[in-house]
N, CA, C and O atoms as CSV, one atom per row, in Angstrom:
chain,resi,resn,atom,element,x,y,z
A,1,UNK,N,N,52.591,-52.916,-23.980
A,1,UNK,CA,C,51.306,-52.691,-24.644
A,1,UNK,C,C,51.004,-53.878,-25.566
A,1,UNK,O,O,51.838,-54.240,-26.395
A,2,UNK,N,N,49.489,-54.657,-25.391
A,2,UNK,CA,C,49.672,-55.953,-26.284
A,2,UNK,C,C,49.164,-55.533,-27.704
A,2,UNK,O,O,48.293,-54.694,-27.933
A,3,UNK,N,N,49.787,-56.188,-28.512
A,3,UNK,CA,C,49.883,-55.896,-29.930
A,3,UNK,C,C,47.977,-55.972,-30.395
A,3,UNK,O,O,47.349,-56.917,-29.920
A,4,UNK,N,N,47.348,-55.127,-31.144
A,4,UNK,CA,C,46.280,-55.405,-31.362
A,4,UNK,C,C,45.923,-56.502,-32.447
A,4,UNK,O,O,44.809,-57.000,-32.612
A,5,UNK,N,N,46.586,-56.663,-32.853
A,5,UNK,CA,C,46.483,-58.047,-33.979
A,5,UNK,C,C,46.020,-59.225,-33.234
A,5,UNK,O,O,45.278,-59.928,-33.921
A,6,UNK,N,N,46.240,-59.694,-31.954
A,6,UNK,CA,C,46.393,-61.057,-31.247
A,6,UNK,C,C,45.224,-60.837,-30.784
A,6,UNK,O,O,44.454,-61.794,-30.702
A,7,UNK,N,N,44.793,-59.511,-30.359
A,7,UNK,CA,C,43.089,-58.996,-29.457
A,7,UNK,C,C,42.465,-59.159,-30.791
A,7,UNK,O,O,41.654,-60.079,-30.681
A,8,UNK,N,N,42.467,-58.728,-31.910
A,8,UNK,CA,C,41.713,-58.774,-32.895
A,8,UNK,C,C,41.314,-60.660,-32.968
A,8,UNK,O,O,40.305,-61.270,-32.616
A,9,UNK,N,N,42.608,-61.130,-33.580
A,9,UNK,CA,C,42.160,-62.987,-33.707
A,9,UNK,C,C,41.658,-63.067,-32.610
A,9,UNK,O,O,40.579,-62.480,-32.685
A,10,UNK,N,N,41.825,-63.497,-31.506
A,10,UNK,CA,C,40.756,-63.612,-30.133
A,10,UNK,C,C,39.422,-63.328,-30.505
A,10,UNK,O,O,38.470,-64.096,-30.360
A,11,UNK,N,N,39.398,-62.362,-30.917
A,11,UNK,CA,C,38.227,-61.294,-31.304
A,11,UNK,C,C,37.205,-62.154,-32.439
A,11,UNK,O,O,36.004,-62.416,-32.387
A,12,UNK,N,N,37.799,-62.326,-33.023
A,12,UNK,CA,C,37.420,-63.242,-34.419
A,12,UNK,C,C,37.021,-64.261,-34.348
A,12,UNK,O,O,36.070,-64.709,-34.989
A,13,UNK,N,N,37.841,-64.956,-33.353
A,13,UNK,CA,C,37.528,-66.358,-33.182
A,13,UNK,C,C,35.951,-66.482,-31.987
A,13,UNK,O,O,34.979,-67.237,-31.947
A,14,UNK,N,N,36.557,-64.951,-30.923
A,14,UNK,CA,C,34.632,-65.506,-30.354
A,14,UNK,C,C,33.787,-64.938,-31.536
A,14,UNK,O,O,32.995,-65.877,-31.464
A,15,UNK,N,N,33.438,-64.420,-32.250
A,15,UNK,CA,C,32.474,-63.987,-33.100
A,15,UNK,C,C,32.196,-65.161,-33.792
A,15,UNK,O,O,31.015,-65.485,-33.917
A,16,UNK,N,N,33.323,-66.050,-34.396
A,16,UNK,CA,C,33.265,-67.245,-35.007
A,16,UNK,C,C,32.950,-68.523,-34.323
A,16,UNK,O,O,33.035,-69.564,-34.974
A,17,UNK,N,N,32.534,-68.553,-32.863
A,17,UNK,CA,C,32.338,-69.166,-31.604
A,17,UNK,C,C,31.009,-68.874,-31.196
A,17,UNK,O,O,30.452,-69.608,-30.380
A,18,UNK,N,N,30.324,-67.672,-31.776
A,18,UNK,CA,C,29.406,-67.138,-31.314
A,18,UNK,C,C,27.342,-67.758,-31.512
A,18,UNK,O,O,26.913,-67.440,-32.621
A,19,UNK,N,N,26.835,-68.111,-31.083
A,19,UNK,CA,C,25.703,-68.702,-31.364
A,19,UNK,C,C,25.033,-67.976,-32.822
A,19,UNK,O,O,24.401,-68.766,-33.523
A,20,UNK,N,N,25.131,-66.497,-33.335
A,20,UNK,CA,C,24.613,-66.154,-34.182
A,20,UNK,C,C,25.588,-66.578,-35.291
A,20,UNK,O,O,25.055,-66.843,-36.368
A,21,UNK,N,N,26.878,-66.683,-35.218
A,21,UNK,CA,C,27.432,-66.540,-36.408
A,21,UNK,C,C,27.265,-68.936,-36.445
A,21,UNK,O,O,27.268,-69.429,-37.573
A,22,UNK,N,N,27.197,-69.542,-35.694
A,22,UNK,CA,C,27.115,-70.457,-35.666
A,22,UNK,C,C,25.641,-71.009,-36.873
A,22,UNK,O,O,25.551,-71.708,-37.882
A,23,UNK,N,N,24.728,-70.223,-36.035
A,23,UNK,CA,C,23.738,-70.506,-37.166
A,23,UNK,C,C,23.664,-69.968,-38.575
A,23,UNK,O,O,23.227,-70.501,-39.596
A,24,UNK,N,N,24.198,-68.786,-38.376
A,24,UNK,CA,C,24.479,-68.721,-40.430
A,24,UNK,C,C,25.015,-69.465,-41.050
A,24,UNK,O,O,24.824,-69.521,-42.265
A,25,UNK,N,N,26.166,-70.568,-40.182
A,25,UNK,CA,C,26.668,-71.511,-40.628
A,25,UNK,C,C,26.346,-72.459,-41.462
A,25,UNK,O,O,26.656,-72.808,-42.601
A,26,UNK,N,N,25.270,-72.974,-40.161
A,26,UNK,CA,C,24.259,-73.941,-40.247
A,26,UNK,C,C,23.154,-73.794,-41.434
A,26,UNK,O,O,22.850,-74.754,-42.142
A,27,UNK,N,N,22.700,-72.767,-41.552
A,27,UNK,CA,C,22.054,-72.350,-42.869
A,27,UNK,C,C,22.805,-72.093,-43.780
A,27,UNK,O,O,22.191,-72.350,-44.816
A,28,UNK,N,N,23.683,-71.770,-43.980
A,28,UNK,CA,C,24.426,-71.558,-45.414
A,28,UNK,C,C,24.696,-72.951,-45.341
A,28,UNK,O,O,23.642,-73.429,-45.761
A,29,UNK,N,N,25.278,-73.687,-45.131
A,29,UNK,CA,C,25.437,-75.055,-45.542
A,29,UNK,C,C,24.014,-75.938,-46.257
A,29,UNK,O,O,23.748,-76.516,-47.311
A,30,UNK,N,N,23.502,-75.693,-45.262
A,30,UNK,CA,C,21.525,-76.433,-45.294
A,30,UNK,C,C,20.879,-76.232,-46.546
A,30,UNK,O,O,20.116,-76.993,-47.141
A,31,UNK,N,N,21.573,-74.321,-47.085
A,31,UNK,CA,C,21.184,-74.079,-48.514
A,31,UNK,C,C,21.757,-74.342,-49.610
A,31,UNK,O,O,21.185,-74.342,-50.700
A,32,UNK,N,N,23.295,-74.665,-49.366
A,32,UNK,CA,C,24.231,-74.954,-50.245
A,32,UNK,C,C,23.748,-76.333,-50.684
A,32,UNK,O,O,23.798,-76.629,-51.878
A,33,UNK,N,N,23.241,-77.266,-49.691
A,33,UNK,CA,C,22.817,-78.781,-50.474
A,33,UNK,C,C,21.386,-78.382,-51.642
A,33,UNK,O,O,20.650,-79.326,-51.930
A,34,UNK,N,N,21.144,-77.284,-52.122
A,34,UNK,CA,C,19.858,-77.128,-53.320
A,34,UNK,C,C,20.513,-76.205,-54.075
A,34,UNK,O,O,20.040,-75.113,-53.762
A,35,UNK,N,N,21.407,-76.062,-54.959
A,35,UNK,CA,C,21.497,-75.113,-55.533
A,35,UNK,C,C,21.127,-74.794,-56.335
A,35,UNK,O,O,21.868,-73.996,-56.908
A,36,UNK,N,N,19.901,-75.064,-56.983
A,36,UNK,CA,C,19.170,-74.005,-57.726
A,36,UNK,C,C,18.347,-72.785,-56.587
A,36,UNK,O,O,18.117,-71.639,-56.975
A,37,UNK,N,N,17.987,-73.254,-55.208
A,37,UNK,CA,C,17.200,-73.021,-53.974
A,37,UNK,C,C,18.296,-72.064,-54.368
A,37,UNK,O,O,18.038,-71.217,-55.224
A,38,UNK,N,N,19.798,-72.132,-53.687
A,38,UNK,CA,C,21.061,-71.513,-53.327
A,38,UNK,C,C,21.025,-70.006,-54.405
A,38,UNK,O,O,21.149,-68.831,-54.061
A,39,UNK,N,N,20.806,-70.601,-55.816
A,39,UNK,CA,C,20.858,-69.343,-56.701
A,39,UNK,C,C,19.723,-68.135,-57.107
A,39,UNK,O,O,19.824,-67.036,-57.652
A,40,UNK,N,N,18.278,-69.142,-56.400
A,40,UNK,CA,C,17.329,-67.806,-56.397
A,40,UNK,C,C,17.564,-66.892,-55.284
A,40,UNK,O,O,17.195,-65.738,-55.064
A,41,UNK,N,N,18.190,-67.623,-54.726
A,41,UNK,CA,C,18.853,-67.017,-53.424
A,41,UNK,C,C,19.322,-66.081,-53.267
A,41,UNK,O,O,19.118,-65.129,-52.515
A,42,UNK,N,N,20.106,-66.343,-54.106
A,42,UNK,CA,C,21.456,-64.919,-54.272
A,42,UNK,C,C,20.943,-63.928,-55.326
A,42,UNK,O,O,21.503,-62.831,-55.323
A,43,UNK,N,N,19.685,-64.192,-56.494
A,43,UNK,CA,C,18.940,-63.494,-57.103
A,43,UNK,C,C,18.432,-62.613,-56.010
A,43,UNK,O,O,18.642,-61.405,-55.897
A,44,UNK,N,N,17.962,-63.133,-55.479
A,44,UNK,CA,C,16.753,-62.436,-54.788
A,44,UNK,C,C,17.392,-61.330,-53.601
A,44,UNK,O,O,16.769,-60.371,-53.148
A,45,UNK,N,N,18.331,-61.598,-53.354
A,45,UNK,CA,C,19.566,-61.093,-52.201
A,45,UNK,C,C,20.311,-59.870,-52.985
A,45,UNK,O,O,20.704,-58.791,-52.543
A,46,UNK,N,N,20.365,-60.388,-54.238
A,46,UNK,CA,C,21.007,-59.291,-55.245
A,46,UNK,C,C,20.383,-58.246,-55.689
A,46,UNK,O,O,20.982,-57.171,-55.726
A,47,UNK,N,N,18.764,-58.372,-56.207
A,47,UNK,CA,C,17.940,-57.718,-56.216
A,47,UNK,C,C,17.866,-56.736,-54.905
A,47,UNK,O,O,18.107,-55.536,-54.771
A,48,UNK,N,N,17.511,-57.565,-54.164
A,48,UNK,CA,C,17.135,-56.628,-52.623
A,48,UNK,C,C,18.103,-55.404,-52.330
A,48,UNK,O,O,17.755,-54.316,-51.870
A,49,UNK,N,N,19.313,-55.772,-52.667
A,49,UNK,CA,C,20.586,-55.206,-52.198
A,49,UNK,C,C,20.464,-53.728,-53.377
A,49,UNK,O,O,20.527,-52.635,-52.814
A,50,UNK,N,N,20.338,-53.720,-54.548
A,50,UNK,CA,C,19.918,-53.055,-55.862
A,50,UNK,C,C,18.974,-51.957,-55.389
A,50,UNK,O,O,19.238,-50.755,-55.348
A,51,UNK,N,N,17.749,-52.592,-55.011
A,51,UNK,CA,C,16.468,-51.981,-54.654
A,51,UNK,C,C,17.010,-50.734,-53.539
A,51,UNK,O,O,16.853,-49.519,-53.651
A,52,UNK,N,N,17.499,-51.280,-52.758
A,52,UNK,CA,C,17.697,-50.251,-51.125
A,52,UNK,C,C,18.924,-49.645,-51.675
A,52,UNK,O,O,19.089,-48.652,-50.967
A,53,UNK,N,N,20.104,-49.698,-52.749
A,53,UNK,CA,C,20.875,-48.997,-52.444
A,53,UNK,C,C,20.743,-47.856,-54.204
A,53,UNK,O,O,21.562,-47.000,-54.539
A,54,UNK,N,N,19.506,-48.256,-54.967
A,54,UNK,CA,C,19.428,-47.562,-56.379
A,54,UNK,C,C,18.381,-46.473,-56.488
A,54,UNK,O,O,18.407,-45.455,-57.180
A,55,UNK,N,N,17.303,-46.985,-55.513
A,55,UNK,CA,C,16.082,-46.351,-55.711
A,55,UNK,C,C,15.865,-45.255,-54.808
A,55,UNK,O,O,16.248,-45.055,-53.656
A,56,UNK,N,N,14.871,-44.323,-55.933
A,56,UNK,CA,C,14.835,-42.838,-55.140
A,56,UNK,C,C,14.327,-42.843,-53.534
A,56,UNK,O,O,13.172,-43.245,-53.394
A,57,UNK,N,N,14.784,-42.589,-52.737
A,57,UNK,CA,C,14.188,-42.744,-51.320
A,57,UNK,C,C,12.860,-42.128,-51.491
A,57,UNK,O,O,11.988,-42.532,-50.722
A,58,UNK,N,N,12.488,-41.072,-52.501
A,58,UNK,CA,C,10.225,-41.232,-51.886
A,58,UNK,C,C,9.659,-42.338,-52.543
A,58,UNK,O,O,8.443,-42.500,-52.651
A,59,UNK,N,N,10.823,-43.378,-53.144
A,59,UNK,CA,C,10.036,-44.264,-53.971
A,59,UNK,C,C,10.376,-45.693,-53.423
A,59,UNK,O,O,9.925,-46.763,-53.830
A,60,UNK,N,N,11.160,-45.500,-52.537
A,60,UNK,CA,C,11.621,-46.536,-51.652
A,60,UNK,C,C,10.636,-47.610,-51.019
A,60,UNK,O,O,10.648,-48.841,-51.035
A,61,UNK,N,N,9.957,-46.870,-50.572
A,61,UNK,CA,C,9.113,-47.377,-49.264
A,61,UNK,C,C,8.169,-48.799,-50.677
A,61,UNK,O,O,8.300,-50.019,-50.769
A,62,UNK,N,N,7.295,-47.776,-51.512
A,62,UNK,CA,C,6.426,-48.298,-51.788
A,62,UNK,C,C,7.362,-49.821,-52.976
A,62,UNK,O,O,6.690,-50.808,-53.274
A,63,UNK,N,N,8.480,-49.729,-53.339
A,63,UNK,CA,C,8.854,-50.501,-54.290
A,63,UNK,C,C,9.704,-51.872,-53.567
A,63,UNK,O,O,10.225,-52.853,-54.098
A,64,UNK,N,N,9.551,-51.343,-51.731
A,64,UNK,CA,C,10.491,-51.809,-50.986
A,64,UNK,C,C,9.052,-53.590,-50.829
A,64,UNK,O,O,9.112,-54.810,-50.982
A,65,UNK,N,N,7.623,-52.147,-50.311
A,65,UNK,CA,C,6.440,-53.390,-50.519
A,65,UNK,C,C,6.293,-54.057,-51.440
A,65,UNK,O,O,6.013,-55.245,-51.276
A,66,UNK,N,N,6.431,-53.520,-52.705
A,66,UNK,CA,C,6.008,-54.207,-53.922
A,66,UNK,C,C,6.863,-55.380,-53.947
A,66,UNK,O,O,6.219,-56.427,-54.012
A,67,UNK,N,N,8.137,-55.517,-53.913
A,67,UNK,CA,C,9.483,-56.778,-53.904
A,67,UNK,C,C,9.040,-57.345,-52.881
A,67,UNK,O,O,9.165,-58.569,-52.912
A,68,UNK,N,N,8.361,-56.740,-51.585
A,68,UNK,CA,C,8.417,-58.219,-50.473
A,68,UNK,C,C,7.089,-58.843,-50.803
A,68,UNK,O,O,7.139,-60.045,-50.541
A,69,UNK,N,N,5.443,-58.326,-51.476
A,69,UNK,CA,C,4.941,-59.046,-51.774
A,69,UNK,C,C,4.724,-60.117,-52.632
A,69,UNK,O,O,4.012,-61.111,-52.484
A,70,UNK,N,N,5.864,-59.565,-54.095
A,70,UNK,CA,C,6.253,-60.032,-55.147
A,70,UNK,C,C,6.996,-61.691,-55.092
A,70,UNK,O,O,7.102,-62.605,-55.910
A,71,UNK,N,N,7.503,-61.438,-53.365
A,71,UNK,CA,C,8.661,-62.824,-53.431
A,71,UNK,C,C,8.090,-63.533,-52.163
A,71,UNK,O,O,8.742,-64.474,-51.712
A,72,UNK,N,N,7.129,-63.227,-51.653
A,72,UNK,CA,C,6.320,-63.837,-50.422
A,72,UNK,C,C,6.504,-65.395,-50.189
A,72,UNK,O,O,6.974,-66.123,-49.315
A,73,UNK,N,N,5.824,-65.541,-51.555
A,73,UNK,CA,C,5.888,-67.190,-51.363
A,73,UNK,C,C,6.891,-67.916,-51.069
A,73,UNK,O,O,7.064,-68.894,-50.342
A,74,UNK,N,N,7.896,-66.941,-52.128
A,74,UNK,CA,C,9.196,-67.405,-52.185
A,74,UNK,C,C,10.399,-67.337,-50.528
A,74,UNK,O,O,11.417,-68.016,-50.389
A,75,UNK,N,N,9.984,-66.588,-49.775
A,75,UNK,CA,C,10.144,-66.685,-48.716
A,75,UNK,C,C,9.402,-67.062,-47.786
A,75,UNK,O,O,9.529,-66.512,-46.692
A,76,UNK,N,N,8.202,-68.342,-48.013
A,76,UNK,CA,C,7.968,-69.108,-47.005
A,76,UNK,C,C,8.291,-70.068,-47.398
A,76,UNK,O,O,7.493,-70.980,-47.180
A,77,UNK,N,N,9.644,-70.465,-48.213
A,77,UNK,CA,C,9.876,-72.107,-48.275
A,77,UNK,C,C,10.872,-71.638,-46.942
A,77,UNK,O,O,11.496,-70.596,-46.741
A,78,UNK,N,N,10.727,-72.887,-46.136
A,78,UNK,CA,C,11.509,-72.646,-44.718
A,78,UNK,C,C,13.132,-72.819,-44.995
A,78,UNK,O,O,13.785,-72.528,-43.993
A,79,UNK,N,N,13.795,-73.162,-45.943
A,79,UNK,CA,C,15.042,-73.030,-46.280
A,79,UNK,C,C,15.539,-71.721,-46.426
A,79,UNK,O,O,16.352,-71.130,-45.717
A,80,UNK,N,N,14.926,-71.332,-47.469
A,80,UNK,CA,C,14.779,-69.809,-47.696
A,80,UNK,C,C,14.389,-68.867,-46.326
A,80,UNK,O,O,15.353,-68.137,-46.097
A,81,UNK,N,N,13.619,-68.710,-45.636
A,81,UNK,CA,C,13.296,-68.345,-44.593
A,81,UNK,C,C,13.990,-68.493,-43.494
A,81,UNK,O,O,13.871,-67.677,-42.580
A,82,UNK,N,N,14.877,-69.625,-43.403
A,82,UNK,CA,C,15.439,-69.964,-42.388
A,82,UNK,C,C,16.992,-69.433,-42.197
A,82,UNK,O,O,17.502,-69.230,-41.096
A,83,UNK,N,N,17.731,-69.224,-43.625
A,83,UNK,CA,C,18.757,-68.744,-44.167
A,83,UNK,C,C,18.464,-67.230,-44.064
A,83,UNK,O,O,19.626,-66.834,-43.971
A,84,UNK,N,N,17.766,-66.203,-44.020
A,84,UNK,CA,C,17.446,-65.336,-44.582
A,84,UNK,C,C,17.564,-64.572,-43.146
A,84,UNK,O,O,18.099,-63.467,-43.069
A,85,UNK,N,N,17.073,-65.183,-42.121
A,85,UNK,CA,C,16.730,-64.948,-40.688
A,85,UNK,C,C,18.054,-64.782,-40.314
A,85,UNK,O,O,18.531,-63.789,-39.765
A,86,UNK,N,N,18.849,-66.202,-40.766
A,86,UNK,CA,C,20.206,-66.214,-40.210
A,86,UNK,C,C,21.069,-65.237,-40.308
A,86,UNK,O,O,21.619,-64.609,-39.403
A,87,UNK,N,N,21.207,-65.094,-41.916
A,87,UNK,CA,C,22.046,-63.725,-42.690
A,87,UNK,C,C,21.360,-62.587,-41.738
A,87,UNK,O,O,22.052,-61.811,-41.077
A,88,UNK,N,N,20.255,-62.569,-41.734
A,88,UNK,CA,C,19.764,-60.812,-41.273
A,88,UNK,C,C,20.564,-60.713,-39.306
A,88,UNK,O,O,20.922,-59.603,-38.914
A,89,UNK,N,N,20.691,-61.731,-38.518
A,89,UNK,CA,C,20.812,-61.729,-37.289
A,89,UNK,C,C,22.419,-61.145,-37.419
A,89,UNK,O,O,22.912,-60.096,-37.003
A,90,UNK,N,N,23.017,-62.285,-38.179
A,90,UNK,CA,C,24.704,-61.961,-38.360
A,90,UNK,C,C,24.721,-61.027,-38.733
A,90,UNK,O,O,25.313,-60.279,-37.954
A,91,UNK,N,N,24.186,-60.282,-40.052
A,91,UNK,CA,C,24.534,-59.026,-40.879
A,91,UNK,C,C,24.408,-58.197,-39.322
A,91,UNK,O,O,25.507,-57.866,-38.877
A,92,UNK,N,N,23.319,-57.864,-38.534
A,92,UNK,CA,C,22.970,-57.294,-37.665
A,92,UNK,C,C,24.007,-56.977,-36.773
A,92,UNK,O,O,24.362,-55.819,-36.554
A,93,UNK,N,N,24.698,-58.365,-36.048
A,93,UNK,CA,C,25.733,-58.837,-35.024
A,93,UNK,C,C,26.865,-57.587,-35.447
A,93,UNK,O,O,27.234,-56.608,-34.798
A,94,UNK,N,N,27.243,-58.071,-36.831
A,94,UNK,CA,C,28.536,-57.049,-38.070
A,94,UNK,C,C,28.607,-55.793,-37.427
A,94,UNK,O,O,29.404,-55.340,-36.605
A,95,UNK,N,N,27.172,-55.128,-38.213
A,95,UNK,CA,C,26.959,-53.787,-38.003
A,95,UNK,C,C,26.947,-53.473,-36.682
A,95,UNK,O,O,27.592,-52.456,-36.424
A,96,UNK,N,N,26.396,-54.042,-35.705
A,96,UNK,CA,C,26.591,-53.282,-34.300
A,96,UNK,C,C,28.119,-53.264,-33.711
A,96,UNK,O,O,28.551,-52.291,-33.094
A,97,UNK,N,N,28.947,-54.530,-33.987
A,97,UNK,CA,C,30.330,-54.439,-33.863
A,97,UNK,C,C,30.737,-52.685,-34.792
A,97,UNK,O,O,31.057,-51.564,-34.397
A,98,UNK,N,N,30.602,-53.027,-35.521
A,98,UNK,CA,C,31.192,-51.736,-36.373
A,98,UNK,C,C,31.117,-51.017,-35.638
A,98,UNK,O,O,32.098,-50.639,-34.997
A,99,UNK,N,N,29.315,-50.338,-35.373
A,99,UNK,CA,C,29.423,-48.877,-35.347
A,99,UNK,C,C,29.461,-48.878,-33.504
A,99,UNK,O,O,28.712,-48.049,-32.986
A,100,UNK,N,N,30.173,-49.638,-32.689
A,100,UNK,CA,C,30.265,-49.868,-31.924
A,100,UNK,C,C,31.980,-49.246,-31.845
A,100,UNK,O,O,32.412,-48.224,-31.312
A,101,UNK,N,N,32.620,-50.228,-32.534
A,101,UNK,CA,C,33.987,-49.298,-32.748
A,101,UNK,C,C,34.212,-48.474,-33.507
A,101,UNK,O,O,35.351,-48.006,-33.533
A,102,UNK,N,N,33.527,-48.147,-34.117
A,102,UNK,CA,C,33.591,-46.750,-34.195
A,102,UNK,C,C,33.011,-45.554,-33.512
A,102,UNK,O,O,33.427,-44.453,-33.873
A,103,UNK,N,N,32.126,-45.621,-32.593
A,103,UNK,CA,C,31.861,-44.758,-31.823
A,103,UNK,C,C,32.844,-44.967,-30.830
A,103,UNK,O,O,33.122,-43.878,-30.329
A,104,UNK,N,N,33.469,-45.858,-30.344
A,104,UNK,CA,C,34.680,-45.689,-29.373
A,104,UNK,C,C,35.446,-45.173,-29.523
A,104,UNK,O,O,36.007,-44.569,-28.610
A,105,UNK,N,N,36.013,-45.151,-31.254
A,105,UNK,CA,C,37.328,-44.340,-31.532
A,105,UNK,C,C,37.205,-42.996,-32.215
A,105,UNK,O,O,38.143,-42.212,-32.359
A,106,UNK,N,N,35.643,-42.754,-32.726
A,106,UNK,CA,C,35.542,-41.516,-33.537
A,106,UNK,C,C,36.070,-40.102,-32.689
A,106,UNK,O,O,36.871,-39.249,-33.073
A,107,UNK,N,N,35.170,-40.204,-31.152
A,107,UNK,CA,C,35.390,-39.139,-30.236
A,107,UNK,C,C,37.024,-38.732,-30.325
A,107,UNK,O,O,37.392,-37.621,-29.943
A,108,UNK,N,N,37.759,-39.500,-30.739
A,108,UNK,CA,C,39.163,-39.149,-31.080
A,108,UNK,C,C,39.918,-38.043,-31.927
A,108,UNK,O,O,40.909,-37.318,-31.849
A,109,UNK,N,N,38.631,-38.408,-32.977
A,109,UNK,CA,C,38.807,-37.588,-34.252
A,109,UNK,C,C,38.142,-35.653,-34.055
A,109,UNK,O,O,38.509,-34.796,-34.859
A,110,UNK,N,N,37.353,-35.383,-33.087
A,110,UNK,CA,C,36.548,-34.437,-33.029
A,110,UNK,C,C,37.450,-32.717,-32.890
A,110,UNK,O,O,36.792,-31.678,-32.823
Protein backbone atom coordinates (compact mmCIF):
# COMPACT_ATOMS: atom_id res chain seq x y z
CA UNK A 1 0.00 0.00 0.00
CA UNK A 2 1.86 3.38 -1.05
CA UNK A 3 2.40 5.58 1.82
CA UNK A 4 0.08 8.70 1.43
CA UNK A 5 2.64 11.27 2.27
CA UNK A 6 4.65 10.71 -1.22
CA UNK A 7 0.84 10.94 -3.17
CA UNK A 8 0.29 13.99 -1.13
CA UNK A 9 4.02 15.83 -2.26
CA UNK A 10 3.25 14.68 -5.89
CA UNK A 11 0.06 16.22 -5.13
CA UNK A 12 1.54 19.51 -4.07
CA UNK A 13 3.94 19.83 -6.39
CA UNK A 14 1.20 19.59 -9.48
CA UNK A 15 -0.93 22.21 -7.73
CA UNK A 16 2.38 24.16 -7.43
CA UNK A 17 2.94 23.30 -11.31
CA UNK A 18 -0.44 24.28 -11.97
CA UNK A 19 -1.35 27.35 -14.40
CA UNK A 20 -3.67 28.92 -11.61
CA UNK A 21 -1.43 28.65 -8.79
CA UNK A 22 1.43 29.87 -11.31
CA UNK A 23 -0.32 33.09 -11.80
CA UNK A 24 -0.90 34.04 -8.17
CA UNK A 25 2.64 33.78 -8.28
CA UNK A 26 3.12 36.05 -10.83
CA UNK A 27 0.89 38.60 -9.16
CA UNK A 28 1.97 38.38 -5.76
CA UNK A 29 5.38 39.13 -6.81
CA UNK A 30 4.15 42.07 -9.47
CA UNK A 31 2.48 43.48 -6.12
CA UNK A 32 5.18 42.93 -3.80
CA UNK A 33 7.45 45.47 -6.06
CA UNK A 34 4.75 48.63 -4.55
CA UNK A 35 4.38 48.22 -1.18
CA UNK A 36 2.41 50.75 -0.11
CA UNK A 37 -0.01 49.25 -3.40
CA UNK A 38 0.96 45.71 -1.38
CA UNK A 39 -0.46 47.20 2.07
CA UNK A 40 -3.80 48.74 0.90
CA UNK A 41 -3.92 45.51 -0.26
CA UNK A 42 -3.96 43.54 2.58
CA UNK A 43 -6.22 46.49 4.18
CA UNK A 44 -8.64 46.04 1.91
CA UNK A 45 -8.39 41.99 1.91
CA UNK A 46 -8.60 42.33 5.70
CA UNK A 47 -11.54 44.38 5.72
CA UNK A 48 -13.34 42.17 3.15
CA UNK A 49 -12.50 39.07 5.11
CA UNK A 50 -14.15 41.07 8.55
CA UNK A 51 -17.19 42.15 6.52
CA UNK A 52 -18.30 38.40 5.24
CA UNK A 53 -17.27 36.68 8.31
CA UNK A 54 -18.77 39.63 11.25
CA UNK A 55 -21.78 40.95 9.74
CA UNK A 56 -25.40 40.06 10.35
CA UNK A 57 -26.34 37.98 7.22
CA UNK A 58 -29.80 40.39 6.49
CA UNK A 59 -27.22 43.02 6.56
CA UNK A 60 -24.77 41.33 4.51
CA UNK A 61 -25.87 41.76 1.14
CA UNK A 62 -26.39 45.52 1.35
CA UNK A 63 -22.88 46.38 3.35
CA UNK A 64 -21.30 43.66 1.03
CA UNK A 65 -22.47 46.63 -1.95
CA UNK A 66 -21.63 49.43 0.02
CA UNK A 67 -17.54 48.11 0.45
CA UNK A 68 -17.45 47.14 -3.30
CA UNK A 69 -18.66 50.59 -4.34
CA UNK A 70 -16.67 52.28 -1.64
CA UNK A 71 -13.25 50.65 -3.09
CA UNK A 72 -14.19 50.63 -6.92
CA UNK A 73 -11.64 52.80 -7.97
CA UNK A 74 -9.43 51.23 -5.90
CA UNK A 75 -9.89 48.08 -7.73
CA UNK A 76 -9.44 49.34 -11.16
CA UNK A 77 -5.76 50.04 -10.70
CA UNK A 78 -4.82 46.87 -12.86
CA UNK A 79 -2.25 45.69 -10.20
CA UNK A 80 -4.80 45.56 -7.77
CA UNK A 81 -7.23 43.97 -10.12
CA UNK A 82 -4.96 41.74 -11.52
CA UNK A 83 -3.77 40.24 -8.06
CA UNK A 84 -7.21 40.08 -6.78
CA UNK A 85 -8.43 37.88 -9.86
CA UNK A 86 -5.44 35.76 -9.18
CA UNK A 87 -6.04 35.20 -5.30
CA UNK A 88 -9.89 34.68 -6.08
CA UNK A 89 -9.05 31.76 -9.01
CA UNK A 90 -6.44 29.97 -6.48
CA UNK A 91 -8.57 30.59 -3.31
CA UNK A 92 -11.28 28.89 -5.66
CA UNK A 93 -8.76 25.94 -7.06
CA UNK A 94 -8.16 25.38 -2.63
CA UNK A 95 -11.70 25.14 -1.91
CA UNK A 96 -12.79 22.79 -4.63
CA UNK A 97 -9.73 20.48 -3.74
CA UNK A 98 -11.07 20.51 -0.19
CA UNK A 99 -14.52 19.92 -0.47
CA UNK A 100 -13.67 17.53 -3.10
CA UNK A 101 -11.84 15.38 -0.47
CA UNK A 102 -13.93 15.61 1.61
CA UNK A 103 -16.84 14.46 -0.06
CA UNK A 104 -14.75 11.37 -1.01
CA UNK A 105 -14.00 10.50 2.48
CA UNK A 106 -17.06 11.90 4.46
CA UNK A 107 -19.47 8.96 3.01
CA UNK A 108 -17.14 7.02 5.41
CA UNK A 109 -18.19 8.72 8.35
CA UNK A 110 -22.19 8.21 7.83
Amino acid sequence: MPDYRESLERFINEIKQSAVYSEYMLQRDRLRKYPELKKQVDEYREKNFRLQTQTYPDQLFDEIDRFQKEHESFRENPVVKDFLAAELAFCRMMQNIHLKIVDAVSTDFE
